[in-house]
Every structure is written in structure tokens, then in C-alpha cells.
TILUM-283404 format. One line per field, with one value per residue (C-alpha): chain; residue number from 1; x, y, z. Coordinates in steps of 0.2 Angstrom, whole numbers, plus 5000, padded with zeros to 4 digits. Each point is the difference from the previous one (the first is absolute). Layout:
<kemis>
chain A ...;
resi NUM ...;
X X ...;
Y Y ...;
Z Z ...;
</kemis>
This chain:
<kemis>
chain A A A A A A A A A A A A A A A A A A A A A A A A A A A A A A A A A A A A A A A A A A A A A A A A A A A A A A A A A A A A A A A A A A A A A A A A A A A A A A A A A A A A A A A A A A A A A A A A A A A A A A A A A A A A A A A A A A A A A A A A A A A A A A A A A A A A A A A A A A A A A A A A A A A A A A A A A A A A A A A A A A A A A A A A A A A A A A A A A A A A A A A A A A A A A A A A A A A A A A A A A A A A A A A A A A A A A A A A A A A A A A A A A A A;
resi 1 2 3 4 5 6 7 8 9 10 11 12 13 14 15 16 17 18 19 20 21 22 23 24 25 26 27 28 29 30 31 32 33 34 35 36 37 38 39 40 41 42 43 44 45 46 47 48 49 50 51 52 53 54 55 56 57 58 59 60 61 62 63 64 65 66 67 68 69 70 71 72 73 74 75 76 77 78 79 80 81 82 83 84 85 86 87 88 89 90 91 92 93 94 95 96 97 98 99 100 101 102 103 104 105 106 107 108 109 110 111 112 113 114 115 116 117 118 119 120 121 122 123 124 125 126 127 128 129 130 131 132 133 134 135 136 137 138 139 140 141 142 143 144 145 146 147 148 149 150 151 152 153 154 155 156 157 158 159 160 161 162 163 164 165 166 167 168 169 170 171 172 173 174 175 176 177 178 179 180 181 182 183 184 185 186 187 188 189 190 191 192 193 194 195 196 197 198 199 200 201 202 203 204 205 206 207 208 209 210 211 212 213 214 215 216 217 218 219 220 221 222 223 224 225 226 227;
X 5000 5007 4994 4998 4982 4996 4983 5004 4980 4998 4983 5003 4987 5008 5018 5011 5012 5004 4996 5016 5012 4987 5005 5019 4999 4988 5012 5016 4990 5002 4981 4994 4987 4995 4981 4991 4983 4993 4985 4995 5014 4999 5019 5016 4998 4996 5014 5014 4996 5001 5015 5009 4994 4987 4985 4985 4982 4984 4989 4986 5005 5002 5015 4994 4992 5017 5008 4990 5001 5021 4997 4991 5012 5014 5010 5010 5001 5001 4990 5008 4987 5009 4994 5004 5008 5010 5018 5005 5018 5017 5008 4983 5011 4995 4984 4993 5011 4991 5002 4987 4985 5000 4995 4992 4987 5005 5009 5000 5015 5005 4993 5009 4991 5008 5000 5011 4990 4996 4983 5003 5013 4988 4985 5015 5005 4982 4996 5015 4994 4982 5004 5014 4991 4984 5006 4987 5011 4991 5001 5015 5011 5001 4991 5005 4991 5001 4987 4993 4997 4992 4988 4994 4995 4991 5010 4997 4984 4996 4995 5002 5013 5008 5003 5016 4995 4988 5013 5011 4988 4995 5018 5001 4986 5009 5018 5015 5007 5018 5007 5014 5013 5004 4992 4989 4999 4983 4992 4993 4990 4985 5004 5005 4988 5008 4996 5009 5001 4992 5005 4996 4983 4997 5009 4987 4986 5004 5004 4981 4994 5010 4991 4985 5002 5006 4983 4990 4997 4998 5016 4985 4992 5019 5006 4992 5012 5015 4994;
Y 5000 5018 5017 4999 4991 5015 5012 5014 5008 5018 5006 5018 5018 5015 4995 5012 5004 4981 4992 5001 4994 4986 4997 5000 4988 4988 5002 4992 4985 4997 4994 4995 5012 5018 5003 5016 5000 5016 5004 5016 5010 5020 5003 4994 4981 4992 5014 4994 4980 5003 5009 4988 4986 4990 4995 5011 4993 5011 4994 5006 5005 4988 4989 4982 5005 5004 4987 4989 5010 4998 4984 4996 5009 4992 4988 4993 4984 5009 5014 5015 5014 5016 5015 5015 5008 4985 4996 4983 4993 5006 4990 4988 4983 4985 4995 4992 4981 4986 4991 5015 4996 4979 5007 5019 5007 5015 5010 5018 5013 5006 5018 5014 5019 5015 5008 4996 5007 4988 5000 4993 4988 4993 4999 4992 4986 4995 5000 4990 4987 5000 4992 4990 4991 4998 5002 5016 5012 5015 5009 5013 4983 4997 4983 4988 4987 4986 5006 4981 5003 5018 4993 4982 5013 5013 5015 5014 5003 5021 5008 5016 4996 4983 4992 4997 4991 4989 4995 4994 4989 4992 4996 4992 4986 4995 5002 5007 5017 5003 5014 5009 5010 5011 5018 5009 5019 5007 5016 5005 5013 4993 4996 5019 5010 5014 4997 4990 4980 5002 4984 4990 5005 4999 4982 4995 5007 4990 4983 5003 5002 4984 4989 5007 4994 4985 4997 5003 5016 5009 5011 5012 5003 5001 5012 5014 4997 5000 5020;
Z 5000 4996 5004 4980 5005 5012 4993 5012 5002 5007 5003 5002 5002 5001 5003 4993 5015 5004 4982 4992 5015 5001 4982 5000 5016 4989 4985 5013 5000 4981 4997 4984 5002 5010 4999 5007 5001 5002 5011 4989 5008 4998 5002 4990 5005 4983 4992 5012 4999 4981 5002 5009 4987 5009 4993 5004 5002 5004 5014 5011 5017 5012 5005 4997 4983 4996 5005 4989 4987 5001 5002 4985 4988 5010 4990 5012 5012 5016 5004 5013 5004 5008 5006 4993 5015 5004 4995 4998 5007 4994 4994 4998 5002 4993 5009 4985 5002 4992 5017 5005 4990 5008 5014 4996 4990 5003 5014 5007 5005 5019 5002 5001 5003 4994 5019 5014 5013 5013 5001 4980 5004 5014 4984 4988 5011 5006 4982 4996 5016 4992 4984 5006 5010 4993 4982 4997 4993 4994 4982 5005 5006 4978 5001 4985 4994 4983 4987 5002 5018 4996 4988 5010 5016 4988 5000 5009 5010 4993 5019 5002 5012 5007 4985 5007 5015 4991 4986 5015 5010 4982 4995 5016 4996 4984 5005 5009 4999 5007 5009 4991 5014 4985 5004 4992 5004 5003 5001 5017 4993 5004 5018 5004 5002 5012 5017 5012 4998 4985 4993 5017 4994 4985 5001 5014 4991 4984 5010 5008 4981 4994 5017 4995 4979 5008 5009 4985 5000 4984 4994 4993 5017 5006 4989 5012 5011 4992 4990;
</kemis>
């Protein structure tokens, strides 16, 4: 297996200011293929993933519809969706062994924020806990997984939110996914939000909503509490 059979997929909205660094870190991988889909952005984000060669796909808003949108114009054997404010690891390594797939379907990268406050680093290494142990790494974590595998489960499941959550709890009934110790570097933006602890917060406040997908409750009724 060689990162030659890697589609990386980047659903993106409104990504200007973190797009292109998220490219050149895709681009160290050596993929077969970069694909953009664009969630009707109204900045430069389609102009700057053309620029930078990938392939560019129009979608409606909404992470998991463009996820399955990458994935259907995807060409490769193994599927790697990345945020579009998420780095993936220099140098990537070779995580890709063929020893790796006996065993895997897919896999998922060590987490990494962009902040060194404490109150992050204390978010970061309970995130990193989280989907070592119960292999439930969430969507900024760069989850991997073989098209074969992708397509058994059904693809993504288009909430409004969670699609990542959900895409990990199904991998999990039809295969393994591995921990990778290589970093990934995240944004925190969406954790700092300018008062004090912030992160704390906003971490506990997604871990309540993730208990509360996980008991059936509907991302759609959920969604108010994450606004």
C-alpha cells in the first residue's frame, strides 16, 4: 500500500485564512488525489484550492454531504477526509504498511491544537484518551478509512452536525481503526471563545452533546445546543 492510493477529501466553507496551509500539508503526503468540496463558500476558497492544484467539487453546505460528495469522485483505495483547518503530520511517515490493512480498515492521527494554553492542552490530551481507548476519534483527529469499508457502512450519515461521531461508532461494527502517534495540528478556534477556561467548556459542553447522540438523541434537536 502507498500513499499513491490516498484520495485526500476536504469539505471546506469559507476557508480562506487556513485553506492553503491545509493544502501544502496534504500535498507532503504525495496522494493520488486532493479534492475540495466546496460548501457554496463566499470567499477565495474554491480560487485557492484551484490554485494550489486540487480538484474542486461544488456542494451544498454541510460537512457530511461533502464528504460523500469527495468520496464519490474519489478514485482512490483509501479514503482520508481532513478538515480544512487541520494540518496533517510533517513529515507524514509511512503509516500506510501493507501489514496495516490485516488488521485495520482504517485508522485516525494523535491530535494536536494550535494553542498551548493549558486549559487546551488539558482538552487535547482528554481528546487524545477518548479515541484511544474507545477508538471514537472525532473528524479534526483526520480519520482514514479503505474505500471498501466506506462504502459496506454507507457513507456518511448528512446531520447537520456529528457526522463525525456517527462515522466512527459505524466503522467500529465492521472493523478496526488504529491509532496513529503521528500529530496532527488543529485549530482551537472553535474552543476560544474569550473568557476564562473557555476550552474546559466548550469541551464539556460537546462531550454532554456526543452522550446525548450516543443515547439516541437526534443531532437535529441537538444542534441548539451546540449554536
Amino acid at each position: 500500500m502507498e500513499s499513491k492510493s490516498i484520495s485526500v477529501i476536504i469539505p471546506a466553507f469559507n476557508e480562506e485564512v487556513t485553506l492553503k496551509a491545509c493544502l501544502e500539508s496534504a500535498k507532503r503526503l504525495n496522494p493520488l488525489e486532493i479534492i475540495v468540496v466546496d460548501g457554496e463558500s463566499t470567499d477565495r476558497t474554491r480560487e485557492i484550492a484551484q490554485d494550489a492544484g486540487a480538484i474542486v467539487a461544488k456542494s451544498s453546505k454541510g460537512r457530511g454531504i461533502q464528504m460523500n460528495k469527495g468520496a464519490a469522485l474519489a478514485k482512490g483505495e483509501i479514503l482520508l477526509f481532513l478538515h480544512a483547518d487541520t494540518l496533517l503530520p510533517l513529515p507524514p511517515g509511512n503509516f500506510l504498511k501493507e501489514e496495516f490493512f490485516k488488521d485495520h480498515i482504517g485508522g485516525f492521527f494523535r491530535l494536536k491544537f494550535d494553542d498551548n494554553s493549558i486549559s487546551t492542552k488539558l482538552v487535547e490530551f482528554f481528546a487524545n484518551l477518548r479515541s484511544r481507548i474507545f477508538s471514537l476519534p472525532y473528524g479534526d483527529q483526520a480519520i482514514f478509512i479503505k474505500r471498501a469499508a466506506f462504502e459496506k457502512i454507507g457513507g456518511v450519515r448528512e446531520y447537520p452536525f456529528l457526522e463525525d461521531i456517527d462515522l466512527s461508532m459505524r466503522i467500529r461494527k465492521f472493523g478496526k481503526l488504529k491509532y496513529i502517534p503521528l500529530k496532527v495540528i488543529a485549530s482551537s478556534r472553535r474552543l476560544k471563545k474569550g473568557y476564562p477556561l473557555s476550552p474546559i467548556i466548550v469541551s464539556l459542553r460537546n462531550v454532554v452533546i456526543a452522550f446525548l447522540f450516543m443515547l439516541g438523541v437526534r443531532p437535529s434537536k441537538l444542534s441548539k445546543l451546540y449554536a
